[in-house]
C-alpha positions as protocol buffer text, in pm:
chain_id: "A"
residue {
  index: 1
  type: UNK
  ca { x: -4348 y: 2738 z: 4304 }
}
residue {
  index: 2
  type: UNK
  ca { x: -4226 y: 2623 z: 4015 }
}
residue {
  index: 3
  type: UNK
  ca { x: -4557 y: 2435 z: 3910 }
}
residue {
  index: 4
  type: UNK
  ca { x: -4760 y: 2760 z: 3963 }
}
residue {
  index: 5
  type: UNK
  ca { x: -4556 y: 2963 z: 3755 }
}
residue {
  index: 6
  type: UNK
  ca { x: -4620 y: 2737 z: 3521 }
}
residue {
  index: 7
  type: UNK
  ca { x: -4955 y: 2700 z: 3515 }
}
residue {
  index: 8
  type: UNK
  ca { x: -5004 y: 3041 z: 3528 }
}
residue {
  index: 9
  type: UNK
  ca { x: -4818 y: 3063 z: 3238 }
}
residue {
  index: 10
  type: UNK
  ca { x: -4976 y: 2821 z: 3048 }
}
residue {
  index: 11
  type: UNK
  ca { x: -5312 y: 2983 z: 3119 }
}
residue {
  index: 12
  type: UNK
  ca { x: -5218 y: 3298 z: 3030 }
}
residue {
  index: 13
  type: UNK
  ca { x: -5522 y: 3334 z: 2820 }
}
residue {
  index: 14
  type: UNK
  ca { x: -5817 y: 3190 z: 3070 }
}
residue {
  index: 15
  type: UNK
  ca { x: -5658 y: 3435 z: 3324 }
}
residue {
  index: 16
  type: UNK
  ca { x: -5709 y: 3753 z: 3087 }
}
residue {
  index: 17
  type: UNK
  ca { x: -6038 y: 3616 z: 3016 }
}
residue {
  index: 18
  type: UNK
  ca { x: -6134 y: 3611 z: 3355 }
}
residue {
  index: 19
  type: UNK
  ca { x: -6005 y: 3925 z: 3449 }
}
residue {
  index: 20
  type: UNK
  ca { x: -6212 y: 4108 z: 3175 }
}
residue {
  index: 21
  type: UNK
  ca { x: -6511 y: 3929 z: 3259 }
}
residue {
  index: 22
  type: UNK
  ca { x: -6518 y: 3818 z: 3675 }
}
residue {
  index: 23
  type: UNK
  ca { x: -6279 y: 4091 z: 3766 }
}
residue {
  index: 24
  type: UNK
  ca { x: -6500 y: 4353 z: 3607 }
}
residue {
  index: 25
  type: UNK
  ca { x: -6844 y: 4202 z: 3641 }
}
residue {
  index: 26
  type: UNK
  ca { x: -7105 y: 4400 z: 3663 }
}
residue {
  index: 27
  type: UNK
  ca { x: -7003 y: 4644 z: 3390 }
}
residue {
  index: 28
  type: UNK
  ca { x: -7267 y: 4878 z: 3467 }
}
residue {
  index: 29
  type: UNK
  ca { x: -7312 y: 5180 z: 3551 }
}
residue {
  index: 30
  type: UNK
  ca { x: -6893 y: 5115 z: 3615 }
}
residue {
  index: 31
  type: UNK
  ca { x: -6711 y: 4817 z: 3668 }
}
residue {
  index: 32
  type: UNK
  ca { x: -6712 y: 4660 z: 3994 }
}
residue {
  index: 33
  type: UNK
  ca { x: -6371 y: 4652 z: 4110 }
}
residue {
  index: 34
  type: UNK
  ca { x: -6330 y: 5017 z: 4016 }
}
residue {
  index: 35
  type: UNK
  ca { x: -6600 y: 5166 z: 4208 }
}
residue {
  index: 36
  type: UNK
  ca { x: -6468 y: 4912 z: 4545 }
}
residue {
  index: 37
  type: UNK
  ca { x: -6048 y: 5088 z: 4418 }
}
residue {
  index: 38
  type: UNK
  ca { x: -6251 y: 5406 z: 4467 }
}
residue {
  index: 39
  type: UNK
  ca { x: -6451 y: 5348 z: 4813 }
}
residue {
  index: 40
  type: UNK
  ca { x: -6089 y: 5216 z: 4955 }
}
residue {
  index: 41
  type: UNK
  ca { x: -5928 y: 5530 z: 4782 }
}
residue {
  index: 42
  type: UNK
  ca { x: -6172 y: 5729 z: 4961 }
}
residue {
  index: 43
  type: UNK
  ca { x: -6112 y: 5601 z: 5314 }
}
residue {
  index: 44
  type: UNK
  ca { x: -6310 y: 5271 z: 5293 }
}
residue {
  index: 45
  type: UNK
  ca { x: -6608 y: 5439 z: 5491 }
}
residue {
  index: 46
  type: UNK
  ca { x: -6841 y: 5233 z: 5624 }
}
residue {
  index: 47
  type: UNK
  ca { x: -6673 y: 4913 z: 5421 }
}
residue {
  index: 48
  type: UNK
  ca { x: -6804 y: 4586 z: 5588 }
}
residue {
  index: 49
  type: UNK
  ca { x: -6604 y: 4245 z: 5557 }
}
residue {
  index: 50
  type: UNK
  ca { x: -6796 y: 4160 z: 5294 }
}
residue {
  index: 51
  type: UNK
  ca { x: -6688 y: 4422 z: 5095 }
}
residue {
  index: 52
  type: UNK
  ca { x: -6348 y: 4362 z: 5106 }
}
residue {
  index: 53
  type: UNK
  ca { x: -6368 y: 4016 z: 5070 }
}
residue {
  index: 54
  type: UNK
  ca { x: -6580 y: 4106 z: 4733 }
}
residue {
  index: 55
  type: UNK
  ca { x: -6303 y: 4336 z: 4666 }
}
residue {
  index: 56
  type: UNK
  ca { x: -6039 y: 4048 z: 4695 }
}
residue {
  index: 57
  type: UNK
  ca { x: -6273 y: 3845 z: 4464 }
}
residue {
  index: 58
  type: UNK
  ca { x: -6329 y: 4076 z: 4168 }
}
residue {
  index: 59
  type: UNK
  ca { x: -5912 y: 4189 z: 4204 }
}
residue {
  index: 60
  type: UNK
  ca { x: -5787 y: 3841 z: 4203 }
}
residue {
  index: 61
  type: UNK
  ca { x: -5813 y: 3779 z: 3840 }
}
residue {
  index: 62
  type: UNK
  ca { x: -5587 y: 4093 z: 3801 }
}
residue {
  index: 63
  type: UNK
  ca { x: -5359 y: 3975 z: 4037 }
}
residue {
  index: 64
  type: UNK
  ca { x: -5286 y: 3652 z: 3853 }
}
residue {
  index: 65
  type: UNK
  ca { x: -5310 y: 3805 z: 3534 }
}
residue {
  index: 66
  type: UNK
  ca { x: -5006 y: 4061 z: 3671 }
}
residue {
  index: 67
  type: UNK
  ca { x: -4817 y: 3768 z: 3792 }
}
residue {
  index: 68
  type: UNK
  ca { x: -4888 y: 3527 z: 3475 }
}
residue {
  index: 69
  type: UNK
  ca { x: -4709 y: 3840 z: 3291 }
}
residue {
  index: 70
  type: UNK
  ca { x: -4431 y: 3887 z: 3516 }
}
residue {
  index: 71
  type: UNK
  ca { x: -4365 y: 3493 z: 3552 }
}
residue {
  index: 72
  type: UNK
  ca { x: -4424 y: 3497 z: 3114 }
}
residue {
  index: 73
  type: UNK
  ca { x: -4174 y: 3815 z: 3083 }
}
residue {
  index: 74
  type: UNK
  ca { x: -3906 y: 3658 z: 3293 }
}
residue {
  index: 75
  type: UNK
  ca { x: -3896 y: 3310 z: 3091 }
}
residue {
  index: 76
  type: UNK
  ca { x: -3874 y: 3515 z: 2801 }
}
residue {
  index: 77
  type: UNK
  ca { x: -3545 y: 3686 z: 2918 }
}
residue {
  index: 78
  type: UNK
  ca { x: -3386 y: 3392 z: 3012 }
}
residue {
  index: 79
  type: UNK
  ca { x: -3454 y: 3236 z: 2653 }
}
């Protein structure tokens, strides 16, 4: 675990990047992810497998990016 945190840490940057571009690809007429948090708010109606996995797909940047801060935040408080 140790070498994740790291790297996640390290790549703090790529992993904002790719949450403001992959995790909210396409941008129009709203970004992807949101309309797919909205559909699942909404009681994920008619939601096929592929849509969640395309859910998982556009959210995991954010993920990372949450845990890259958390793991960053932490290291800081120990310092």
């Amino acid at each position: 675990m140790t070498y994740f945190k790291k790297f996640l840490i390290k790549n703090l940057g790529l992993i904002a990047l790719l949450s403001v571009t992959l995790g909210l690809a396409p941008f129009n007429p709203e970004p992807h992810i949101w309309g797919k948090i909205k559909w699942i708010q909404g009681g994920a109606k008619g939601m096929q497998l592929i849509d969640w996995w395309d859910t998982f797909f556009h959210g995991a940047p954010f993920l990372l990016l949450v845990l890259a801060l958390i793991f960053k935040g932490l290291s800081l408080l120990k310092k």
